[in-house]
C-alpha positions as CSV (number, residue, x, y, z in Angstrom):
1,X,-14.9,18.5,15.2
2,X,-16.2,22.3,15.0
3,X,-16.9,23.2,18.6
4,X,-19.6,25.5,17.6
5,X,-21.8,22.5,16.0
6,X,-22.8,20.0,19.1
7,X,-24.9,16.8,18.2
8,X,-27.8,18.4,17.8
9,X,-26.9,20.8,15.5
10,X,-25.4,18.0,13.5
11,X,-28.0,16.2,13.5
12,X,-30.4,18.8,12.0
13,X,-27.1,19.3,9.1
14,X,-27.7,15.4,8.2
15,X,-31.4,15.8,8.6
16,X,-31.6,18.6,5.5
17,X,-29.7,15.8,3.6
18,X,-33.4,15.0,2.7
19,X,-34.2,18.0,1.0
20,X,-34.9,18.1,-2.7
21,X,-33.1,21.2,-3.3
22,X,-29.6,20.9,-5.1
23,X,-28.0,24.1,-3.6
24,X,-29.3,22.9,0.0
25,X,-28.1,19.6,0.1
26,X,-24.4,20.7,-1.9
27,X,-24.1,23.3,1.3
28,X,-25.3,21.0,3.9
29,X,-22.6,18.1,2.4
30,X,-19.8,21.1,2.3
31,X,-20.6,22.0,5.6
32,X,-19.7,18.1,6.9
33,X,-16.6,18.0,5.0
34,X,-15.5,21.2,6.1
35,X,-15.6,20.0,9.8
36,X,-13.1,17.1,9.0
37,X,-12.6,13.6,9.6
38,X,-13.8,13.8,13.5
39,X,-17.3,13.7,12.3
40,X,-17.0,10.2,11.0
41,X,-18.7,8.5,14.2
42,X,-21.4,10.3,14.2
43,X,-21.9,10.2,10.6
44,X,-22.0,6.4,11.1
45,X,-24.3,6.5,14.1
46,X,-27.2,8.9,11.5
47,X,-26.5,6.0,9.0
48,X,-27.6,3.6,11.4
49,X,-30.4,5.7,12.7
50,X,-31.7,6.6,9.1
51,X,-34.7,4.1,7.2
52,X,-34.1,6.7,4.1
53,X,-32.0,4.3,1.7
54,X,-31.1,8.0,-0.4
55,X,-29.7,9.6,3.1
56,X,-28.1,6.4,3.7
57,X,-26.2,6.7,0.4
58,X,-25.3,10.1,0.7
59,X,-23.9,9.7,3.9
60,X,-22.1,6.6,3.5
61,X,-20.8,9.4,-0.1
62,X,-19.8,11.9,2.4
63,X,-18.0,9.5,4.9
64,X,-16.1,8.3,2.1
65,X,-15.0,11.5,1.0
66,X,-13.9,12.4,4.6
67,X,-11.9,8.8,4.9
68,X,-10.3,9.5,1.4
69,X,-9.2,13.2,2.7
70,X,-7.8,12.1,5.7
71,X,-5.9,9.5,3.6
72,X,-4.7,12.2,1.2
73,X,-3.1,13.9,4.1
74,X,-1.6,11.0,5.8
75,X,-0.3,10.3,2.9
76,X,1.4,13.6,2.1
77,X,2.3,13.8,5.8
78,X,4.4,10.1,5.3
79,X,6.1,11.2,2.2
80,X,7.0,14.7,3.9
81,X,8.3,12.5,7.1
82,X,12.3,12.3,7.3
83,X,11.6,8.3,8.4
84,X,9.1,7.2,5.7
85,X,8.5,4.0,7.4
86,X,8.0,1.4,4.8
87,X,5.1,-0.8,7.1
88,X,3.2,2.7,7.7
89,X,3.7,3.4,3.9
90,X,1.9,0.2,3.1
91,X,-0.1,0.2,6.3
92,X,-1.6,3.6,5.1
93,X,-2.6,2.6,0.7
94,X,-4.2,-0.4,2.4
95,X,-6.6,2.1,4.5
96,X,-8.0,2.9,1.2
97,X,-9.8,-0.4,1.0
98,X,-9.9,-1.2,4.6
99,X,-10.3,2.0,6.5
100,X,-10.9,0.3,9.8
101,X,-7.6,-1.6,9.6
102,X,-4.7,-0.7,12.6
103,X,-1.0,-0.1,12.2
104,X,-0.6,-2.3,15.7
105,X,-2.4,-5.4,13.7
106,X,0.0,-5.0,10.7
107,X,3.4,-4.7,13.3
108,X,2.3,-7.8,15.7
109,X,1.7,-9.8,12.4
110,X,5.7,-9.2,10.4
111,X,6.6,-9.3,14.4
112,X,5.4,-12.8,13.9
113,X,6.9,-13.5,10.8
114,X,10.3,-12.2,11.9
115,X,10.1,-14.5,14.4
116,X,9.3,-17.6,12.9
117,X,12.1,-16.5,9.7
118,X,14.5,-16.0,13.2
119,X,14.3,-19.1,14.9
120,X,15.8,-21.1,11.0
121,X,18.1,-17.9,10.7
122,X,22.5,-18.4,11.5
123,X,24.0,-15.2,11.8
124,X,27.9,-16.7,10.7
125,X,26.3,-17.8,7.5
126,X,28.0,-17.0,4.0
127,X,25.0,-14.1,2.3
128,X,23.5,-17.1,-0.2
129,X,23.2,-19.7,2.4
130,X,21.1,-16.4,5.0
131,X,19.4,-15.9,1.7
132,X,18.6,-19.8,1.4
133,X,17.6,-19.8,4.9
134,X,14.8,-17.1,4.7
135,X,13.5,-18.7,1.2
136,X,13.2,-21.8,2.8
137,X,11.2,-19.8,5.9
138,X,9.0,-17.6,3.8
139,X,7.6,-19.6,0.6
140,X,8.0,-22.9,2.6
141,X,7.2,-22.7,5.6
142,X,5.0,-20.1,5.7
143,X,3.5,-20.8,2.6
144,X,3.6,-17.6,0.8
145,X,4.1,-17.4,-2.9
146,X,3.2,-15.5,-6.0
147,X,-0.5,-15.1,-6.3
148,X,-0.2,-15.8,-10.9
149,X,-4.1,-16.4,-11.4
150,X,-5.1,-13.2,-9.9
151,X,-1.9,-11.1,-10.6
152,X,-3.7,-7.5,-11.0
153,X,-6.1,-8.0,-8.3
154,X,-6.1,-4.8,-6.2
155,X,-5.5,-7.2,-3.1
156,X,-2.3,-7.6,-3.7
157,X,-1.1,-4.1,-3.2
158,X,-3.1,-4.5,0.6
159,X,-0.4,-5.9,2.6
160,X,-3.1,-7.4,5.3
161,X,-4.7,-9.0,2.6
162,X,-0.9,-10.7,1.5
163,X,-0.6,-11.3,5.1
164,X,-4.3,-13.3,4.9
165,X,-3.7,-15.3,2.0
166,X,-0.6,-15.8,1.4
167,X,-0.2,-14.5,-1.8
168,X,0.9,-11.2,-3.5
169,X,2.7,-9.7,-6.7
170,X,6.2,-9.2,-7.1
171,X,6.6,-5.5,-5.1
172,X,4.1,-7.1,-2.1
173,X,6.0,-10.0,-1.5
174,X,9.7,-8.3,-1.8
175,X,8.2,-5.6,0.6
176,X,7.4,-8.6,3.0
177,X,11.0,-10.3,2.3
178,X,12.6,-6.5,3.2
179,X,10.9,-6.1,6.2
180,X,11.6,-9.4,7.6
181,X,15.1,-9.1,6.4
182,X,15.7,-5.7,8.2
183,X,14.8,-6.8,11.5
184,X,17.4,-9.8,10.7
185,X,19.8,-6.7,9.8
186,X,20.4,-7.6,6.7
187,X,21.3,-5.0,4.1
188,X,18.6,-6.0,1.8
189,X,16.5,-3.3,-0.4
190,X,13.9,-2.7,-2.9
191,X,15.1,-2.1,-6.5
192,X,12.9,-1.0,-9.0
193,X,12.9,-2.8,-12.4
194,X,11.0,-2.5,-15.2
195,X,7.9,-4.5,-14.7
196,X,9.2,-6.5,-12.1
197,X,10.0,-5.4,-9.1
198,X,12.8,-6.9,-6.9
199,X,14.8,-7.0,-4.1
200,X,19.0,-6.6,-3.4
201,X,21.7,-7.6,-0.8
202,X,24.2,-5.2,-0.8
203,X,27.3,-3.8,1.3
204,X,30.9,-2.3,0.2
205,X,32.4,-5.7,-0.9
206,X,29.2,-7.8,-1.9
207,X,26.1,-7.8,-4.1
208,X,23.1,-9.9,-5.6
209,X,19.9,-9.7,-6.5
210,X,16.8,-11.7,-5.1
211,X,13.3,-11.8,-7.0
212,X,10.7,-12.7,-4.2
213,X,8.1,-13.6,-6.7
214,X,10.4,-16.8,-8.0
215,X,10.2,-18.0,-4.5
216,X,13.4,-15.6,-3.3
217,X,15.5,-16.8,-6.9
218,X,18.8,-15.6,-6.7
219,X,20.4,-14.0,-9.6
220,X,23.4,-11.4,-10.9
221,X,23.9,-8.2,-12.1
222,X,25.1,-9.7,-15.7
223,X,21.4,-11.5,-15.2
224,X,20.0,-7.7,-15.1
225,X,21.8,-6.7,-17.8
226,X,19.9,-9.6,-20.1
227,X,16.8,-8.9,-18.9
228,X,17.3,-5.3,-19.7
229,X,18.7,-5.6,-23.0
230,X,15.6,-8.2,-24.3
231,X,13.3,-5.3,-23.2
232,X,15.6,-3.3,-25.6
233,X,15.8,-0.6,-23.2
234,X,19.3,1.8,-21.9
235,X,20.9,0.3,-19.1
236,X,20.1,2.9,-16.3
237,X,21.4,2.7,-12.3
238,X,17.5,2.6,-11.3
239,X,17.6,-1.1,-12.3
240,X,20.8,-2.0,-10.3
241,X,21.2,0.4,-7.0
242,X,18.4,0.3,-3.9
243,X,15.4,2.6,-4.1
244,X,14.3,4.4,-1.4
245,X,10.3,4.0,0.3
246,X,8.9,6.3,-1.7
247,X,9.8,5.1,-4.7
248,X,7.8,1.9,-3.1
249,X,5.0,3.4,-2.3
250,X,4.6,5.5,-5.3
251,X,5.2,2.3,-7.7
252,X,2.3,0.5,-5.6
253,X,-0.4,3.1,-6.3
254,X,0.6,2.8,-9.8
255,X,0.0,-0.8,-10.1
256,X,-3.1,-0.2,-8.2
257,X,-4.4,2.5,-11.0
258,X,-3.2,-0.6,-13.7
259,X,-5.6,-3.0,-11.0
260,X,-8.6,-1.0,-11.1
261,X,-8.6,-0.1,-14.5
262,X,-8.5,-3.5,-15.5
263,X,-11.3,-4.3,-13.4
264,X,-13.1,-1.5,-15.3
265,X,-13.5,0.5,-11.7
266,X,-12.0,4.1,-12.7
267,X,-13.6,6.0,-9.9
268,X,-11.2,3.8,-7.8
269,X,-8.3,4.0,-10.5
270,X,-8.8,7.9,-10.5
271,X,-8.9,8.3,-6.8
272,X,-5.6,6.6,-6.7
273,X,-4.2,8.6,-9.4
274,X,-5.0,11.5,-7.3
275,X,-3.1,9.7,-4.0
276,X,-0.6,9.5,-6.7
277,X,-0.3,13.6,-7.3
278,X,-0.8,14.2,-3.8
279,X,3.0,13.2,-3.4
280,X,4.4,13.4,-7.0
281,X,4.3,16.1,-8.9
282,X,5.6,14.6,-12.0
283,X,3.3,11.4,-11.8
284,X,2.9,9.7,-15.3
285,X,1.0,6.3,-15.2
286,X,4.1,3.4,-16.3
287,X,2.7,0.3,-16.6
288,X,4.9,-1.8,-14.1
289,X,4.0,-4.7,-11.6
């Protein structure tokens, strides 16, 4: 916060907030902004103080603005990162909706899950029977599975609400299956197909292909190569070989645009597409899942 504006000061900004003239209010609002994300608290303190339902909205307007500016840069700031930390990738789209929620809630929580995956887990295993193992741990004992009535609910791109429910779309869940897998060090990665999203085991000698969403269904390259061809579309590398986090994250804000459109909420879906730009230049909506 602007050490040249103490609470009084601030006060008296927010205070002009009731004033009927545009050009006053438009330079008391860029004012706020310009002083950053450090004024939310008190911005939520004058909400609380104010009985003026049209200051209310406008501040509850300019906190949101701050919150979505801050989560522009973090954003950026992730994608520019050399470790692009798939939890904090996910941790920080689900902000959006849940601004409040903590990194630390989402580690203790796949900690957890780990955990109870571990104890089933044999290390001298053949790669199907591991794979087997963690099925078994995830969709059975722990109950999660593909959320089919609500498949473009934006809640299934929140990976605290997955971890809530239980339920979540096909890049959620493999996301979930990755990072449990990892800590198990098993080389198992994202792979980006079209409109379904999907997870592989691979090394030097070996490789398969796992689809989360069918309860962790085990499949084949050759199984690929079908499903490509009856979406009559070139075989490409991008539907075999591991992406990287970005190209998670990036495929999750798409399918959030798809989510909110659908709902009919485009402010939402064009916010997004603007998380979107912020880190990729050559963003063009695909509809994928």
């Amino acid at each position: 916060m602007e050490k040249e504006l103490n609470t009084t000061e601030l006060r008296a900004l927010v205070s002009l907030l009731e004033d009927e003239d545009f050009e006053v209010i438009k330079h008391v609002e860029d004012k706020i902004i310009s002083i950053g994300s450090d004024v939310i608290p008190f911005l939520e303190k004058e909400w609380e103080r104010s009985f003026n339902p049209t200051v209310q909205r406008k501040i509850e307007d300019l906190i949101h603005t701050l919150q979505f500016d801050f989560l522009k840069l973090k954003l950026k700031n992730w994608a520019d990162s050399e470790e692009k930390d798939l939890l904090e990738g996910v941790w920080i789209i689900a902000t959006y909706q849940y601004p409040d929620l903590e990194l630390s809630f989402l580690k203790k929580e796949i900690e957890q899950l780990y955990y109870e995956v571990w104890l089933d887990f044999k290390k001298d295993l053949h790669p199907f029977d591991q794979i087997k193992i963690i099925n078994t741990a995830i969709f059975e004992k722990l109950r999660f599975k593909a959320n089919t009535k609500n498949f473009h609910s934006p809640g299934n791109s929140m990976i605290n609400v997955v971890l809530e429910t239980r339920r979540g779309n096909p890049i959620s869940l493999c996301i979930l299956y990755i990072l449990i897998a990892q800590r198990l060090e098993l080389p198992i990665y994202g792979v980006n197909l079209p409109n379904l999203f999907i997870c592989t085991y691979k090394t030097t000698s070996t490789q398969f292909y796992i689809n989360a969403f069918n309860k962790g269904l085990i499949f084949s390259k050759s199984d690929i190569e079908n499903y490509v061809q009856q979406l009559h579309l070139n075989p490409s590398d991008v539907f075999f070989e591991p992406c990287n986090n970005e190209d998670i994250i990036k495929r999750i804000l798409r399918n959030l645009v798809i989510s909110f459109e659908k709902l009919g909420d485009h402010y939402k879906s064009d916010e997004v597409k603007q998380l979107l730009q912020a880190i990729d230049n050559d963003y063009n909506l695909n509809l994928d899942s």
